[in-house]
LUMSE-518921 format. One record per residue: x, y, z of N, C-alpha, C in turn; residue in three letters. Coordinates in steps of 0.2 Angstrom, whole numbers, plus 5000, padded with zeros to 4 digits. Atoms other than C-alpha are relative to their C-alpha. Last residue first. Layout:
XYZXYZXYZALA...
***
This chain:
499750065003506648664979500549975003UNK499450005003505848794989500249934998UNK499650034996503948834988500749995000UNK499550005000502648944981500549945007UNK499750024993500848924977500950014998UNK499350005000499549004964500349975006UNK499749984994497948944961500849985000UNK499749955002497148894944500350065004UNK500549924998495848794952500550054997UNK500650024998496448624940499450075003UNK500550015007497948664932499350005002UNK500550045001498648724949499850014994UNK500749964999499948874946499749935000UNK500750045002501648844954499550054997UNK500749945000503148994959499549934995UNK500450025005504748894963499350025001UNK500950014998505848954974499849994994UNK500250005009507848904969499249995005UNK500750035002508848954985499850004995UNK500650004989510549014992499349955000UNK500749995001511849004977499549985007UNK500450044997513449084983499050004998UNK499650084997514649144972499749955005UNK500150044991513949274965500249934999UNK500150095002514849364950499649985006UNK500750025004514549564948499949925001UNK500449955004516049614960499250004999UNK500050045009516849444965499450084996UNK500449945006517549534980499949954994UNK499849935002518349384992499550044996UNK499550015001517249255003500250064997UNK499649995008515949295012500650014999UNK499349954999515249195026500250034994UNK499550045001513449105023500450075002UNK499449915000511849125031500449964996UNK499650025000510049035028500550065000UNK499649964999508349065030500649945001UNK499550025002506748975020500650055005UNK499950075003504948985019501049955001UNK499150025002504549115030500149934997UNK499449984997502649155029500949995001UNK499750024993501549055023500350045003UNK500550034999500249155010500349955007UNK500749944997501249305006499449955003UNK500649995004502749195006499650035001UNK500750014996504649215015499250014995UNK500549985004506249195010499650005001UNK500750014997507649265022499749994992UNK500749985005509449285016499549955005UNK500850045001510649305028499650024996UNK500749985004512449375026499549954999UNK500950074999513849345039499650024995UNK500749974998515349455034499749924999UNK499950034991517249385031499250015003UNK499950084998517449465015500049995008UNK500550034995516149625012500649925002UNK499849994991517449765006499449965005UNK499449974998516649734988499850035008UNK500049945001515249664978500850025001UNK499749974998515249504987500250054996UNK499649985001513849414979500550055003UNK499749944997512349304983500750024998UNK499450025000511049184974500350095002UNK499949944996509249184972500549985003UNK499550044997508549054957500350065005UNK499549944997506949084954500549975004UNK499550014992506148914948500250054997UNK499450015001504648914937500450015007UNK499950074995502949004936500649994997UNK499750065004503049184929500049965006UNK499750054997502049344938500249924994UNK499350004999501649474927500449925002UNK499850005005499849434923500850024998UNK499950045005499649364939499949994991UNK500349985007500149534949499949934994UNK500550004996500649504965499650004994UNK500549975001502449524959499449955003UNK500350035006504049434965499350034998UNK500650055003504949534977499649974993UNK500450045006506849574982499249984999UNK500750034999507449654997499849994989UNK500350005007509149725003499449954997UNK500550075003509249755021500250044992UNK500450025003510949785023499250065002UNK500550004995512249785037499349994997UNK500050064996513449875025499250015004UNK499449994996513750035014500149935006UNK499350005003512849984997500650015004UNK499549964996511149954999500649985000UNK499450004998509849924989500450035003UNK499749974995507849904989500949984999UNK500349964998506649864977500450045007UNK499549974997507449744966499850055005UNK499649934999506049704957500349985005UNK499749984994504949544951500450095000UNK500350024997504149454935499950035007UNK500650015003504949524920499549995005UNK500050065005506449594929499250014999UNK500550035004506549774935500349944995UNK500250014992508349814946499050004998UNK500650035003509649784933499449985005UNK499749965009511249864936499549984998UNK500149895000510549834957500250034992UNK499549974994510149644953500150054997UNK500149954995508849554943500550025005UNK499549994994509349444930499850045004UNK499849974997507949384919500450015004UNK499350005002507749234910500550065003UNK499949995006506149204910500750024998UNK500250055007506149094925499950024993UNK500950025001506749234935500049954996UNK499850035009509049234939499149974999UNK500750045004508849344956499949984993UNK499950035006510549404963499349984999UNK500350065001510849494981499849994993UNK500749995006512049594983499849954997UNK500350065002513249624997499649984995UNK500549965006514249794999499949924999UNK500150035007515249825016499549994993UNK500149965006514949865033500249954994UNK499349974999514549725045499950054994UNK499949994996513249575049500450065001UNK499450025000512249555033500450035006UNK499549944996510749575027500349955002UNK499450004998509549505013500450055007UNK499749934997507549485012501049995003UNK499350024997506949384996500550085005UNK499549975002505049404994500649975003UNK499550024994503549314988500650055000UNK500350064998502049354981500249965004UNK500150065007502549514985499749955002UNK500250104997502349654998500049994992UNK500550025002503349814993499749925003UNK500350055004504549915001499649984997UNK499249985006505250085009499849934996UNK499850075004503750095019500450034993UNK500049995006503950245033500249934995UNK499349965004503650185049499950004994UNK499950035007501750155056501050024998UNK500049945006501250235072500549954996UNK499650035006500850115086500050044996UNK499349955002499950195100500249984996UNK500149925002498250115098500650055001UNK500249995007499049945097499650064999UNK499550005004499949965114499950004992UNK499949954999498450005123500750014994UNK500449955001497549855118500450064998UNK500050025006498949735120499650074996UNK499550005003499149795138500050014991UNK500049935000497449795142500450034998UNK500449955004497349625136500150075000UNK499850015010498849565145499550024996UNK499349975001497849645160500550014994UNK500349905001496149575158500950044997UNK500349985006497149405156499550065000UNK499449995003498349425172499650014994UNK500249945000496649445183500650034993UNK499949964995496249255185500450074997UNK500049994993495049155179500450045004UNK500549964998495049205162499850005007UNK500650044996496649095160499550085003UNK500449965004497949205150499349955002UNK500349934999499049195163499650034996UNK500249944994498849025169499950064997UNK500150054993498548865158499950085005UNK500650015001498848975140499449975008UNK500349935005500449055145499449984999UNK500150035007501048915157499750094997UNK499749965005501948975172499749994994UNK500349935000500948935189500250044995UNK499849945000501948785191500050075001UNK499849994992500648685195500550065000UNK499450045001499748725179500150015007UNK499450015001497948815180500649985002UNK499949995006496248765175500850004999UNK500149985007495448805188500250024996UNK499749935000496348755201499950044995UNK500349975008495048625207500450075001UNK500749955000495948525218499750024995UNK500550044998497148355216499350045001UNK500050055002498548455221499449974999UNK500050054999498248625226499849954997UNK500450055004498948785218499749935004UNK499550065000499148925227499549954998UNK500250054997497849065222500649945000UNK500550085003498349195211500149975006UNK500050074998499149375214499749944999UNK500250054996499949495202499849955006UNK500649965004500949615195499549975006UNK500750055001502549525204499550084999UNK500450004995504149655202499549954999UNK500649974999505449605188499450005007UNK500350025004506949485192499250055000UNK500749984999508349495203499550004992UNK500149925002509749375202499350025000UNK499449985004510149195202499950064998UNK499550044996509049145220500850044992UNK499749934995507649265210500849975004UNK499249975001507649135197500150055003UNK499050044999506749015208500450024995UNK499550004992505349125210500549985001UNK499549944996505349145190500250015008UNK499749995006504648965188500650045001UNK499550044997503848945204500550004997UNK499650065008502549065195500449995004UNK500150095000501249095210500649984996UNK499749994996501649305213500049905002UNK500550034996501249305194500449995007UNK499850094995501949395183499850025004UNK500450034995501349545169500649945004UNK500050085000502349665162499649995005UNK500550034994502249835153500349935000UNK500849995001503649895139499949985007UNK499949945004505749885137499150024999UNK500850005005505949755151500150074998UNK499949945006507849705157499449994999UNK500249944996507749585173499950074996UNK499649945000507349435161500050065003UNK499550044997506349285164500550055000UNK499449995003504749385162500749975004UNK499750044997503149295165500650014999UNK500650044995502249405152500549955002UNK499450034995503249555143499649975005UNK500550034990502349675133500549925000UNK500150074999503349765118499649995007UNK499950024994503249885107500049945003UNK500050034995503749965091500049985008UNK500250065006503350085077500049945004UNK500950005002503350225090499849974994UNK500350044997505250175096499149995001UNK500049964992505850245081499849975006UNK500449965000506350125066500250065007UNK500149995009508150035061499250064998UNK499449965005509050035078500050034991UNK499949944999507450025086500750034996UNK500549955004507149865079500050065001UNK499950015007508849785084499650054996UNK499549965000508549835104500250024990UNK500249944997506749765102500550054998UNK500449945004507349625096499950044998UNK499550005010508949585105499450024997UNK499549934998507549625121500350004994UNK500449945002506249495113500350064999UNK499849985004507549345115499750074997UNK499450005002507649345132500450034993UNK499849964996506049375135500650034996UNK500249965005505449225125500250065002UNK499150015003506349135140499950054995UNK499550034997504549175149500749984996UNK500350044994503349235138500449975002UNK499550064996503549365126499849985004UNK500150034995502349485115500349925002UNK499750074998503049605100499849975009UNK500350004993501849735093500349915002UNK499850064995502549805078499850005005UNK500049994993501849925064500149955004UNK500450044997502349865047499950035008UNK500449984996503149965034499649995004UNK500850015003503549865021499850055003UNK500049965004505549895027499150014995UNK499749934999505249865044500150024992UNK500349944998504349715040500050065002UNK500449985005505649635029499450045003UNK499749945008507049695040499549994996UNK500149934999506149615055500150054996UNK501049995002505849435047499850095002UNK500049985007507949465045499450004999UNK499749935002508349515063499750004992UNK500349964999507149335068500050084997UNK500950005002507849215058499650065002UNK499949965006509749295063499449974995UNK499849925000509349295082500050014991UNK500749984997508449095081500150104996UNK500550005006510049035070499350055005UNK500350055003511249075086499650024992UNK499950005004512449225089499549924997UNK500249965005511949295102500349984995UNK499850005008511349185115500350064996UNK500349985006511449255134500149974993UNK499850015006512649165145499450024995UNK499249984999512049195164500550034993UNK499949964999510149215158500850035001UNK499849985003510449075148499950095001UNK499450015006511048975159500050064995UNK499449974997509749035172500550004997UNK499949925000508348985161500550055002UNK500149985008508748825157500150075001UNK499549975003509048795175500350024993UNK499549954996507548855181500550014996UNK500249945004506448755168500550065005UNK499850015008507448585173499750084997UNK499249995000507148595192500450034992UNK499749934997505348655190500650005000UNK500449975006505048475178500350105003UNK499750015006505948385191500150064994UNK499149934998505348475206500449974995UNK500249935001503548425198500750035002UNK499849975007504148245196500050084998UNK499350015004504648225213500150004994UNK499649914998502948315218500749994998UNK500049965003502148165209500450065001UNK499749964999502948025218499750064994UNK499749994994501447945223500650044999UNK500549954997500547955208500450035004UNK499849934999502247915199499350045003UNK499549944996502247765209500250054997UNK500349974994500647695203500650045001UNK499250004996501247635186499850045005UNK499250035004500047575176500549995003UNK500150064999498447615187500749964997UNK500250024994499047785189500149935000UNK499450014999499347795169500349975008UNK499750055003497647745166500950005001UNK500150054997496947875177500349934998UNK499749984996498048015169499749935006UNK499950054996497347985153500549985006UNK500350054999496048085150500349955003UNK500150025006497048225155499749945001UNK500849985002497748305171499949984990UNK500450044995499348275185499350024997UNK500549934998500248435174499349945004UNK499849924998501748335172499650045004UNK499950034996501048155168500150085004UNK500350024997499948255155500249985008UNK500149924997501448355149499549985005UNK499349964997502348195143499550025005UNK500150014992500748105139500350025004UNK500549974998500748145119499650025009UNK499749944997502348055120499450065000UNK500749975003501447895118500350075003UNK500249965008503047795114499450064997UNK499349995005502847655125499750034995UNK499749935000501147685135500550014998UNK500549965003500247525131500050085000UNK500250025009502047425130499250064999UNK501050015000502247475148499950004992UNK500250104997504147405153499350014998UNK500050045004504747595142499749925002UNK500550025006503947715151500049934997UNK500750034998504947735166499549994999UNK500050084994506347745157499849975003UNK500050025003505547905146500249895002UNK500550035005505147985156500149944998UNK500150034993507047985163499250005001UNK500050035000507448045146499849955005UNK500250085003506448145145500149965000UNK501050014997506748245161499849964994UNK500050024994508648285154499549955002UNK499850085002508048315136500249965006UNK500550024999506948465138500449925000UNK499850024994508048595136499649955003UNK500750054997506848695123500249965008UNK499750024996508148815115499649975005UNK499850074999507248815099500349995005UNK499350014997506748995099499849945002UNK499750074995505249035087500749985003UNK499150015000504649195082500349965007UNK499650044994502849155079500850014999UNK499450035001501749275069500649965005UNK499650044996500049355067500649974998UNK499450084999499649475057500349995003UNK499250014996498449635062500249934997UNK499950074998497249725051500649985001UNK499550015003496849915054500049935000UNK500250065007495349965058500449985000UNK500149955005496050105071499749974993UNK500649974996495749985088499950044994UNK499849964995496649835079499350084999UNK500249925000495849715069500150035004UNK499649995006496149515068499850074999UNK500249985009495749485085500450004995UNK499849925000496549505104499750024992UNK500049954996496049345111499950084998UNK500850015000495849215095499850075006UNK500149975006497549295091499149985002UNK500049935001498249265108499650024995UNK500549954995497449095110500150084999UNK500850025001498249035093499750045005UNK500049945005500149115095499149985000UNK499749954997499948975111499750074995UNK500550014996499548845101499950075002UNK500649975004500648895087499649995006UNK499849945000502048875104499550034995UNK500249954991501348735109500150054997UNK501050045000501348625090500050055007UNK500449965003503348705091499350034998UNK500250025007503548635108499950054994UNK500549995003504048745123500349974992UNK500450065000505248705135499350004997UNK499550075000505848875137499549945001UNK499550004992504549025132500449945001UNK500250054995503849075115500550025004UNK499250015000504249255106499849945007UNK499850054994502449305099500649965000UNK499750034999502349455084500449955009UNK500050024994500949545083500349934997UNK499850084998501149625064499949995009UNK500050004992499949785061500549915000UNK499449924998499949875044500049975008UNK500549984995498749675037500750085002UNK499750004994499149615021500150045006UNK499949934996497749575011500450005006UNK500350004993498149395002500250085002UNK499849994993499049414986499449995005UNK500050054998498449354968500049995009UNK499749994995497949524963500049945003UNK499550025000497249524946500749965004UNK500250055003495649554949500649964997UNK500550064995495649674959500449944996UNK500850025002497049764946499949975004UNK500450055004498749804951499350005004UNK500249985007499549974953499849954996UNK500549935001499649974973499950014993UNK500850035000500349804971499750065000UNK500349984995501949864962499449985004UNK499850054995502549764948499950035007UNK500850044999501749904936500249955005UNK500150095003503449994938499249985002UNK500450045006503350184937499749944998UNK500849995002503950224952499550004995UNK500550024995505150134955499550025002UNK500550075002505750134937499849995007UNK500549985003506150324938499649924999UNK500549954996507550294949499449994998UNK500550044995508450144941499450065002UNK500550045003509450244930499449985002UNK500449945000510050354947499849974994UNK500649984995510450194955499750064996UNK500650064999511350094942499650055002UNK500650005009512350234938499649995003UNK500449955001512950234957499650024994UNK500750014995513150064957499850055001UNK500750035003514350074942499449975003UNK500350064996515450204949499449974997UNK500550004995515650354937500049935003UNK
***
């Protein structure tokens, strides 16, 4: 008999029996943070900072709570895309910065000079008058550079970046936990939401997943949408194609007036559509609302850990993930209860997820380095495989891919990460990181 099919029908009886479960640890033993059946997952827009884009995740969350319409509690999360596009316009900022010793280097004032607003907006004026005077030359700057960000990658789609294989693998761990999804984009974020969505559906039903769609760059939407018949943004990607119908109207912006609050542009996430002033925030709430009372749970094939290691892989084949625990244990599918963790998920025809956790349980759990390394089994050479590490307390701590090489069976060949599970001598509080 095949020695993963053994494995499997041995194993049976330990998933449900294992104490390393958290439904089977003690109050007072349980290290975990309560993890919420509702993920809202925010897909920033181009030309967005990390520090903006938490920003951002922040208004939503102070917005729509931490408790959906049926109790339940929601976790927030940023799925971030790096394609910013910011570099053109900096540097030329940046030129007409440097002869001011009092403003070299205060990039803090980027956005400021930008958005013609901030304390220190009078002081720049006095510095360098001609960006008063040419402010509209900065604003078709700043509009020039967000267009054609976005039409690039309208024309040319990402799909094989780091962004798409962070995202696919935070989705295999909440799809296999069981998490209800409620994904929210905002302009380029679009882009990447649809991959998503498309992704997600391929692994639950469409009643575990939704999506809302704010200032969409994209003419694909899989949910409601809000835009504005002001965003300058999207109007000038109508010239590269059509683009969602306006929701919307707002008030043109004037210079130097009171626009309560909102961007010239008319695109910002926090600046306009979720400005209380004007009608696009009822709305994204109403959306957000409606969407978290439909949501239906998928079936949880998982366990929350302290931490866990989530695996997959671009193809068929057989990849298998390895965990060597600081007692000494080896953890993988012929051996799927170690002292401290479980194996809790394998899979043997391709594409994956396989999942690993550490217990919740600090009478179980060991401190030390986990060492979490990968194996080609068999019929995986040539295959992408990402491991995701992610904490109960941060979030993703770690993703990484590699190619695989020949069948090594039982051997891995590729080591990935060594998490090291802490306890503070002093509060006696646990933490994890990688080494």
């Amino acid at each position: 008999m095949n020695n993963k099919i053994t494995s499997f029908i041995l194993s049976v009886a330990l998933i449900f029996s294992s104490s390393l479960h958290a439904s089977d640890i003690l109050d007072e033993n349980n290290i975990c943070q309560a993890s919420g059946d509702t993920i809202f997952a925010f897909f920033n827009g181009v030309m967005t900072t990390h520090d903006l884009a938490l920003d951002n995740l922040d208004v939503l969350r102070a917005t729509h709570g931490n408790t959906s319409p049926d109790g339940g509690k929601i976790d927030y999360d940023l799925m971030y895309n790096h394609t910013n596009g910011f570099q053109d316009f900096v540097e030329t900022f940046e030129q007409r910065f440097q002869e001011q010793h009092e403003l070299k280097d205060r990039w803090e004032l980027f956005f400021q000079v930008l958005k013609d607003q901030g304390s220190w907006w009078d002081k720049i004026v006095f510095k360098i008058p001609e960006l008063f005077v040419n402010a509209d030359s900065w604003n078709e700057i700043l509009q020039a550079n967000f267009i054609r960000n976005l039409s690039a990658l309208i024309k040319n789609p990402p799909q094989t970046i780091k962004n798409y294989e962070e995202h696919q693998t935070k989705i295999d761990s909440w799809v296999l936990e069981g998490k209800k999804l409620l994904f929210v984009a905002h302009s380029q974020g679009n882009l990447f939401v649809n991959t998503a969505y498309t992704y997600t559906t391929s692994k639950v039903s469409s009643d575990s997943v939704k999506v809302i769609h704010i200032a969409p760059a994209s003419p694909i939407i899989n949910g409601p949408h809000v835009l504005s018949d002001q965003d300058l943004v999207i109007n000038g990607l109508r010239a590269f194609g059509t683009v969602p119908p306006v929701t919307h109207s707002i008030p043109i912006y004037k210079p130097l007036m009171n626009n309560h609050g909102r961007d010239f542009l008319g695109h910002g996430l926090i600046e306009t559509y979720m400005n209380p002033a004007f009608g696009m925030y009822e709305s994204i709430k109403g959306h957000v609302d409606k969407a978290l009372t439909e949501l239906k749970a998928p079936l949880t094939q998982a366990s929350q850990g302290f931490f866990t290691a989530t695996l997959s892989w671009d193809g068929s084949g057989d990849v298998d993930l390895h965990t060597n625990e600081p007692t000494g244990s080896h953890v993988y599918y012929g051996s799927k209860k170690g002292a401290s963790g479980y194996l809790d998920v394998d899979n043997t025809q391709g594409f994956g997820p396989e999942h690993y956790f550490a217990s919740c349980d600090k009478t179980k759990l060991s401190t030390g380095v986990y060492n979490i390394s990968l194996a080609n089994y068999a019929r995986a050479e040539g295959r992408k495989a990402t491991l995701q590490i992610s904490s109960d307390a941060a979030g993703v701590l770690g993703t990484k891919s590699v190619v695989m090489g020949g069948e090594t069976r039982d051997t891995p060949t590729f080591d990935m990460f060594n998490v090291r599970v802490s306890q503070d001598p002093d509060t006696l509080k646990y933490s994890v990181s990688l080494d």
